[in-house]
C-alpha positions in Angstrom: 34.1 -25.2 45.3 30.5 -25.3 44.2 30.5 -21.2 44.4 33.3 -21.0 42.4 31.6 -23.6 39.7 28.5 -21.3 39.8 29.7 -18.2 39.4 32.2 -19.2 36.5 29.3 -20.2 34.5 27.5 -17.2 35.1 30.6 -15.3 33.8 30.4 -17.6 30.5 26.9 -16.5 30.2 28.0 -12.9 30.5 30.2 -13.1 28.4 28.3 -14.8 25.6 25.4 -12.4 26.3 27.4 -9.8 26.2 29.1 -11.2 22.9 25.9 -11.7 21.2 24.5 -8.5 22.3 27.4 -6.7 19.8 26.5 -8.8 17.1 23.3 -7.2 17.1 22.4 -4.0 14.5 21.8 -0.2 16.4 18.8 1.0 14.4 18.8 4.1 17.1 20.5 6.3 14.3 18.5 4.9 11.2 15.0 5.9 12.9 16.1 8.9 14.1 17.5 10.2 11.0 13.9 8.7 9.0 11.5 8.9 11.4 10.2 12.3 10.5 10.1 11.5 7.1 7.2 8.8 7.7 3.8 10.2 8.0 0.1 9.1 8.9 -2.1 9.1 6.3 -6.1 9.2 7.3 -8.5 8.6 4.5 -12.4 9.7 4.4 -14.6 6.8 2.7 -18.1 7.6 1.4 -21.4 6.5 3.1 -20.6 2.5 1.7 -17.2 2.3 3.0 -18.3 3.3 6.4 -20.7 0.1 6.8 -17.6 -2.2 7.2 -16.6 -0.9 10.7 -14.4 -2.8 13.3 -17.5 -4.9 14.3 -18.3 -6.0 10.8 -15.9 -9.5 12.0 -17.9 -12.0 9.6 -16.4 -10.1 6.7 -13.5 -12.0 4.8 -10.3 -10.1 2.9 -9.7 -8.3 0.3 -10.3 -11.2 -2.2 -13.4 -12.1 -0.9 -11.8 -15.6 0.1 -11.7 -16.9 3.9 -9.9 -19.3 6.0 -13.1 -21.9 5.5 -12.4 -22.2 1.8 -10.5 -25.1 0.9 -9.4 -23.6 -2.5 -7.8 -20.5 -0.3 -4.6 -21.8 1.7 -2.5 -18.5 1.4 -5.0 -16.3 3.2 -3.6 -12.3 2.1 -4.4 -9.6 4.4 -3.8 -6.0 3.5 -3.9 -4.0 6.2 -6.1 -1.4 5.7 -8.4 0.3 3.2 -12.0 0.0 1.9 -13.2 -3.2 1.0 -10.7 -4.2 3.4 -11.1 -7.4 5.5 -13.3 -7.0 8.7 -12.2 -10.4 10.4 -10.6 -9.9 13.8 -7.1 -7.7 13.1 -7.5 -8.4 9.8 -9.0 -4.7 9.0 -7.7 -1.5 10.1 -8.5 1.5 12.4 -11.6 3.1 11.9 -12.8 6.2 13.9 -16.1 7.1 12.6 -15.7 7.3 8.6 -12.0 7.7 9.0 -9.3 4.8 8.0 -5.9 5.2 9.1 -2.5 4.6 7.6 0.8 5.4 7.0 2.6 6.9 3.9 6.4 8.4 3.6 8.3 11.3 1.9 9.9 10.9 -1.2 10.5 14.5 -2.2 11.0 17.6 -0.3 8.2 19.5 -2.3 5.7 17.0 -0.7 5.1 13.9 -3.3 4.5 11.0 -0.3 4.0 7.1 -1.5 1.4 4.7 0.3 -0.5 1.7 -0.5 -3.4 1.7 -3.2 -5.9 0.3 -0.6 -4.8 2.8 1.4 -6.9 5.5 -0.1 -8.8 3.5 -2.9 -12.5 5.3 -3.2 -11.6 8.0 -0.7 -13.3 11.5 -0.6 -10.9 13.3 1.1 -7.0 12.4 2.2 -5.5 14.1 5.4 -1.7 13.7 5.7 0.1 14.6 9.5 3.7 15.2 9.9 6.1 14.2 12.6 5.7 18.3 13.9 1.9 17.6 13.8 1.3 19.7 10.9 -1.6 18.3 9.1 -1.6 19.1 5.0 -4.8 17.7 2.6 -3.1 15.6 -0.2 -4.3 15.5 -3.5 -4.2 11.7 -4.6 -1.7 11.8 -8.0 -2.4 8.6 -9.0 -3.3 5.1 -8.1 -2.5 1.8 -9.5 -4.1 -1.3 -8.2 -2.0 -4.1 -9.3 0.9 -2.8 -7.8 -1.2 -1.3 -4.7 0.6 2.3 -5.2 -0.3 5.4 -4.7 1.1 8.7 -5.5 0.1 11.6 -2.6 0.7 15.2 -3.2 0.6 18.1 -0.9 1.3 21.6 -0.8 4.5 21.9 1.0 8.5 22.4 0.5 11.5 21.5 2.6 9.7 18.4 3.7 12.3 15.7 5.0 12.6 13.0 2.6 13.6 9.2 2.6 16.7 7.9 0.7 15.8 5.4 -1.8 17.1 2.6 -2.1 17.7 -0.5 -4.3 15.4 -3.7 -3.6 16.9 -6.0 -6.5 19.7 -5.9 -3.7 18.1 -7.8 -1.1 18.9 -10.9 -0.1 17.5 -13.8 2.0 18.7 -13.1 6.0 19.2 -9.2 5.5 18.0 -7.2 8.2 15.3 -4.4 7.8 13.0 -2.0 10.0 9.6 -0.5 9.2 8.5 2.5 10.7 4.6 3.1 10.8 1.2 3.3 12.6 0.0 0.2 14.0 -3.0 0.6 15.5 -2.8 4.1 15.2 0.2 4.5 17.4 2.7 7.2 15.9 6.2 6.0 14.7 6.4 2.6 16.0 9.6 0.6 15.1 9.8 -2.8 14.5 12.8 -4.8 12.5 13.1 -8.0 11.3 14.6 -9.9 8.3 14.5 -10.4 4.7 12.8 -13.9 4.5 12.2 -14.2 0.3 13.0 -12.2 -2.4 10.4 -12.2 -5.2 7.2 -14.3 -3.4 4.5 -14.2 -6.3 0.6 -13.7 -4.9 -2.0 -14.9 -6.3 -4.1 -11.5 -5.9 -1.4 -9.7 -7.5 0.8 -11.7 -10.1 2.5 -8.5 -11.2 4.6 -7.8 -8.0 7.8 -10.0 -6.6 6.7 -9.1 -3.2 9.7 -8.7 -0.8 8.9 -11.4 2.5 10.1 -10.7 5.9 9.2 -11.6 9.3 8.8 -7.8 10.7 5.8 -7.1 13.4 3.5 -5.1 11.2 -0.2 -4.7 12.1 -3.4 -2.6 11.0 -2.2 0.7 10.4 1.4 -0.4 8.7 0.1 -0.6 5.5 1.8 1.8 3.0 4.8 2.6 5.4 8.5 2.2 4.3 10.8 -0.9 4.8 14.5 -0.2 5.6 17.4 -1.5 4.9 20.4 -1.1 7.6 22.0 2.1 5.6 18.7 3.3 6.1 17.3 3.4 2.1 14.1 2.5 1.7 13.5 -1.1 -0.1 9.7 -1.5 0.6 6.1 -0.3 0.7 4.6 -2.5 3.9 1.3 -3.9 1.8 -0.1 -7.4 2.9 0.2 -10.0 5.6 -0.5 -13.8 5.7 -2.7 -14.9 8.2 -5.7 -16.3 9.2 -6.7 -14.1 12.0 -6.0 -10.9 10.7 -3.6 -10.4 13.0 0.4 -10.7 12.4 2.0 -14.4 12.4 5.0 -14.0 11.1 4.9 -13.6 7.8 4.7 -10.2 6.0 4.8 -8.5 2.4 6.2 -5.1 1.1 6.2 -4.3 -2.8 10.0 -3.5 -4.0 10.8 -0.1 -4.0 12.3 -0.3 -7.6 8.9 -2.0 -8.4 6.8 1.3 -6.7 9.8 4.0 -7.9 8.6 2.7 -11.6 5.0 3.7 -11.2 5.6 6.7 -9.2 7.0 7.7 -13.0 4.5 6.4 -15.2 1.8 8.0 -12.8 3.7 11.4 -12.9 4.1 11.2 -16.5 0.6 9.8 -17.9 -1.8 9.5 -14.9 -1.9 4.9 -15.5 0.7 2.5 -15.0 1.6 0.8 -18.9 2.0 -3.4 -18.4 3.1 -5.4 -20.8 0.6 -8.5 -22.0 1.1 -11.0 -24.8 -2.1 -12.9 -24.7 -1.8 -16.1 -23.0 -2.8 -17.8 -19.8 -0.5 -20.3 -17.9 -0.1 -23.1 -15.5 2.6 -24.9 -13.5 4.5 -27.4 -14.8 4.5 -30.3 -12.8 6.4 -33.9 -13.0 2.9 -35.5 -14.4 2.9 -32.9 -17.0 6.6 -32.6 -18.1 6.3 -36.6 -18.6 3.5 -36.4 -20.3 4.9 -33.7 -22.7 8.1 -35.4 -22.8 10.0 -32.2 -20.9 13.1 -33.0 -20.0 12.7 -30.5 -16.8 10.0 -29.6 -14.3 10.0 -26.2 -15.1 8.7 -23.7 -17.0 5.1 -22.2 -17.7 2.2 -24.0 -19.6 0.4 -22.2 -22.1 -2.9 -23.2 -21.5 -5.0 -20.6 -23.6 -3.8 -18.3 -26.4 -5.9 -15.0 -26.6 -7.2 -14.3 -30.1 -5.3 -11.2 -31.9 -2.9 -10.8 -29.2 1.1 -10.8 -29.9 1.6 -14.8 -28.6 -1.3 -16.1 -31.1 0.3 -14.0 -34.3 3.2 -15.2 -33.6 1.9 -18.8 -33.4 2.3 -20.1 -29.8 -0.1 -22.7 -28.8 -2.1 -24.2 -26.0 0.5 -27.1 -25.1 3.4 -25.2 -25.5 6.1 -24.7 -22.4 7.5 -20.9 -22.4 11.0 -21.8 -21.0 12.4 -18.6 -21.1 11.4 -14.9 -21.7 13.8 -12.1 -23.5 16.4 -14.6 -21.9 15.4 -14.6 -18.7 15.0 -18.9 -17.7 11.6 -19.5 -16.8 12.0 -21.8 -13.4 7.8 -21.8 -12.7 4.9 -19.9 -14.1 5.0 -17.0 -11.5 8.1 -16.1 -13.0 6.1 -15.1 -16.3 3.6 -12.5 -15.5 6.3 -10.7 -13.8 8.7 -10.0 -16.8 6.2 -9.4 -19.1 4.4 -7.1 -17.3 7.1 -4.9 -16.9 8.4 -5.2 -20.4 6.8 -1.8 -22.4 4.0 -2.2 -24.6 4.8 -2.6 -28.7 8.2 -3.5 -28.3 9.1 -7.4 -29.0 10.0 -9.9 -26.7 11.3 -13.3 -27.4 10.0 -16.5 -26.2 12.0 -19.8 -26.0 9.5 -22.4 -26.5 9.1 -26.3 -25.4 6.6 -28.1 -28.6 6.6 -31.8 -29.4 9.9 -32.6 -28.2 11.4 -29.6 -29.6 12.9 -26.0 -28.7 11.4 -22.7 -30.9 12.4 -19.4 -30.9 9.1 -17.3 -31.0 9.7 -13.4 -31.4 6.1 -12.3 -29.9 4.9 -8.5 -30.2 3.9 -6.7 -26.3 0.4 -5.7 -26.1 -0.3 -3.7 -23.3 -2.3 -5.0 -20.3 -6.0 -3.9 -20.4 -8.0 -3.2 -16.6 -9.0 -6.4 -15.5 -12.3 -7.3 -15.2 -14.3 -9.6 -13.0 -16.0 -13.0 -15.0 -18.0 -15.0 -12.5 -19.9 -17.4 -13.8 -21.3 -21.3 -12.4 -22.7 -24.0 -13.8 -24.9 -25.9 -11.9 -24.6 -29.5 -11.0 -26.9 -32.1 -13.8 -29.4 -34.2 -12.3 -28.2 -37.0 -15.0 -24.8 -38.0 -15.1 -23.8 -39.9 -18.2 -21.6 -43.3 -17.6 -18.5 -43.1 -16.2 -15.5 -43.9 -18.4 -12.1 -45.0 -17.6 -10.6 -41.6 -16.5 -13.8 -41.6 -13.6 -15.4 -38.3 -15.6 -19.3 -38.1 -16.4 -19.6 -35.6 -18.6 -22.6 -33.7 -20.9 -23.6 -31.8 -23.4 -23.6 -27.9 -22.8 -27.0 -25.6 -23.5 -26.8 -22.6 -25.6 -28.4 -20.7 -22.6 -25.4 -22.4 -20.4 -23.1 -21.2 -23.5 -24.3 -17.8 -22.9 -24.2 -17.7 -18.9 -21.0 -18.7 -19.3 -19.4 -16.5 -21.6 -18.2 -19.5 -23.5 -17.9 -17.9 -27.4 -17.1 -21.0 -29.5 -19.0 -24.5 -29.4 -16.3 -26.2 -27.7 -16.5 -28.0 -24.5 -18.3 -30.2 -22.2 -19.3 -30.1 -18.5 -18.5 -32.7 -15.8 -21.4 -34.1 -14.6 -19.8 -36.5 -11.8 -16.4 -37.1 -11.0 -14.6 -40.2 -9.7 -11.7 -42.3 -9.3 -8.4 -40.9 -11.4 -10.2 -37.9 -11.9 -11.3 -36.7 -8.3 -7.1 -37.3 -7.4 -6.6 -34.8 -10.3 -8.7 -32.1 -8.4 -11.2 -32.0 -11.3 -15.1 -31.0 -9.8 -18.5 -31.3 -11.2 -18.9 -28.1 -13.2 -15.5 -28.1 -14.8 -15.5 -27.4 -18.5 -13.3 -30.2 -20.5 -12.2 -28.3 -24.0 -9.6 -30.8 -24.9 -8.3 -34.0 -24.7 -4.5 -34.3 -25.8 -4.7 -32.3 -28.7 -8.3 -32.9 -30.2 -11.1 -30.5 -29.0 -14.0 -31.5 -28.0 -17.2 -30.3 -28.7 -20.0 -33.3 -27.8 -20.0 -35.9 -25.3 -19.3 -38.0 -28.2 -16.1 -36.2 -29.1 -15.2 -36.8 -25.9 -16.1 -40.9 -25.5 -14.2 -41.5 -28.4 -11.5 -39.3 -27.4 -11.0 -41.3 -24.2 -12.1 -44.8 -25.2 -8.6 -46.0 -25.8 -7.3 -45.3 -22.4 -6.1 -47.9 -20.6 -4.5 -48.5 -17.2 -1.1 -46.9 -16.6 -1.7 -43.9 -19.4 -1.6 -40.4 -18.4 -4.3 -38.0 -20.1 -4.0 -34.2 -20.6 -7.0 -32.4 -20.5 -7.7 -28.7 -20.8 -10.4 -27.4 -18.4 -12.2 -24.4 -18.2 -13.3 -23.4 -14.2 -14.9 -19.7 -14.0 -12.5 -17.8 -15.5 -9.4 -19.6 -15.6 -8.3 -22.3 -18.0 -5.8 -24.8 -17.6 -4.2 -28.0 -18.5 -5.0 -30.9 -15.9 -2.7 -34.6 -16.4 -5.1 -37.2 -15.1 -3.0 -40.2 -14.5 -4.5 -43.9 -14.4 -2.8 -46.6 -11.7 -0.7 -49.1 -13.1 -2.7 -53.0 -13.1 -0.8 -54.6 -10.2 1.5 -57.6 -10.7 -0.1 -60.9 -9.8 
């Protein structure tokens, strides 16, 4: 009795094996038909690029941010390219001065997409086909904020990809990539789609497609499949804080890349539309404190002078709720339509202000090369008295002014910080510009500003740290009962 027992449940697990097994996509005719339409692409760096090497493993990413920074917690890898991170797995195959990556075919007469970082600052590009054939490839065009790059080389009848349309992915789709980890040929590795439209902090401008596909060093600029075999995806960055794949990885829409593959044809740069104002999160502290009816939305927390957004009158304060009608759920959602909205056309903003909705028509500038602002303030020797909020704050010198970049007279620094304050995440060397709606320009501007606070208030203050500026809701404990 006990044989028959056993093996009817090792029929049962058969059968569900078996039924399982069926369920399960065949992506035997997807690679073969694409395979030879993905290509390595090896890049030659100049004398500087060649001193971050595979045993460079102190080195941090891309952003210059490691795992031991508090500040960082999404830690970004891209997987190859100079400048590249050096941690362990985090950088990508070196041999000698050569980097390693992969690219694919878009066009019979040899135009081949790949990451930016692929072949950023490189002196010479070298692109192999699936026969072996190996073509130099003149770079078309690059654009960093997207991490695109156009290839070009002297070929025709070159098997090309099918491309697809990203806007059609959804959450639990499956998909493949096809690269050069580790500088292995052709490897295959499928997962699924995990998010649509993850924002990044190093670059706002792309809805990054999120899967959980093995890709490693050497995937970086190969193509993401959907099951009819389209490409969706340009394999780009990784989350981890190793270097090494955990699970988590990001590939820039294919819509998104198709886009600049245009612009870069047509004019050499990628246009972005810009309307002059920098943003934060709305959270519940500052939708109450606004008197929001919603947590949602982005924060204007700095209007640029001359741009579209301060002709048009928007001001620090103000909630964008929605853009061209598109709803505004958080502030990532911003950057991302108005970047791809072309420059000197007019979009319309639907604005939150003093309990009211505006219509604000706002004029698109177009997106000027960022640059880098670092600047610090040290810490003072002398903090002033603490107030209510737990900030000691002081004066700022013209020569701080000037390290700083800091153009009006507004402003003071945090000298100490306490209490209400340290919860809100504010640090010594934070710049305090306003508080509510008054500016502040003196310590004294700022003592009277705060001297009515009491216990159970909420305070918005807009703070300047390095180059961003943002609005930060300190909110005081209620006085217990008793």
């Amino acid at each position: 009795m006990r044989k028959v027992y056993s093996a009817s449940v090792f029929l049962l697990f058969a059968v569900a094996a078996a039924a399982a097994h069926a369920d399960l996509p065949d992506f035997t005719q997807l690679v073969e038909k694409n395979g030879p339409s993905v290509v390595n692409v090896t890049a030659t760096q100049g004398d500087s690029a060649n001193i971050q090497g595979d045993d460079a493993d102190d080195q941090d990413g891309p952003d210059q941010s490691g795992p031991d920074q508090p500040d960082m917690p999404d830690i970004l890898r891209r997987f190859f390219g100079p400048g590249g991170p050096g941690a362990p797995g985090g950088g990508h195959p070196r041999i000698g001065g050569e980097s390693l990556g992969s690219g694919f075919i878009i066009s019979s007469d040899g135009y081949i997409l790949t990451n930016n970082h692929v072949v950023a600052g490189a002196e010479k590009v070298v692109v192999r086909l699936s026969d072996r054939r190996e073509l130099d490839a003149k770079v078309v065009g690059t654009d960093e904020r997207s991490d695109v790059a156009l290839l070009k080389v002297k070929a025709t009848g070159l098997p090309a990809v099918t491309i697809g349309d990203s806007s059609k992915l959804k959450p639990g789709q499956w998909v493949v990539a096809i690269g050069s980890p580790f500088a292995m040929d052709h490897t295959v590795t499928h997962g699924i789609v995990s998010y649509v439209g993850r924002s990044s902090r190093g670059e706002q401008y792309v809805p990054f497609i999120q899967t959980d596909v093995p890709i490693n060093r050497g995937n970086s600029g190969g193509p993401l499949f959907n099951l009819d075999g389209q490409v969706v995806g340009i394999n780009s960055q990784i989350y981890s804080n190793t270097g090494g794949y955990m699970g988590v990885s990001f590939s820039v829409p294919i819509n998104l890349a198709m886009n600049t593959v245009e612009q870069l044809k047509a004019t050499g740069h990628v246009a972005r539309g810009m309307i002059g104002v920098q943003i934060q999160g709305v959270t519940r502290d500052v939708a109450q404190s606004l008197g929001l009816p919603q947590v949602s939305g982005a924060l204007v927390t700095q209007v640029t002078p001359g741009s579209g957004s301060d002709r048009a009158g928007v001001q620090p304060r103000d909630v964008i709720l929605a853009y061209n009608g598109h709803v505004i759920d958080q502030q990532t959602d911003l950057p991302l339509l108005v970047g791809g909205t072309k420059p000197g056309s007019t979009a319309e903003l639907k604005v939150f202000r003093d309990g009211k909705t505006l219509t604000v028509p706002v004029k698109v500038g177009e997106l000027a090369p960022e640059k880098a602002v670092l600047a610090s303030l040290g810490n003072s020797e002398q903090a002033k008295r603490r107030n209510s909020l737990g900030l000691a704050v002081e004066d700022i010198t013209a020569e701080q002014r000037k390290e700083l970049g800091l153009k009006d007279q507004n402003g003071v620094v945090i000298a100490d910080v306490s209490g209400a304050a340290k919860r809100a995440a504010l640090q010594a060397g934070d710049i305090v510009l306003m508080v509510g709606r008054q500016s502040i320009k003196s310590t004294g501007d700022f003592r009277n500003a705060v001297k009515d606070v009491k216990a159970g208030d909420s305070v918005m203050l807009l703070v300047k740290r390095n180059e961003a500026t943002q609005f930060v809701t300190i909110a005081l404990p209620k006085p217990k009962n008793g």
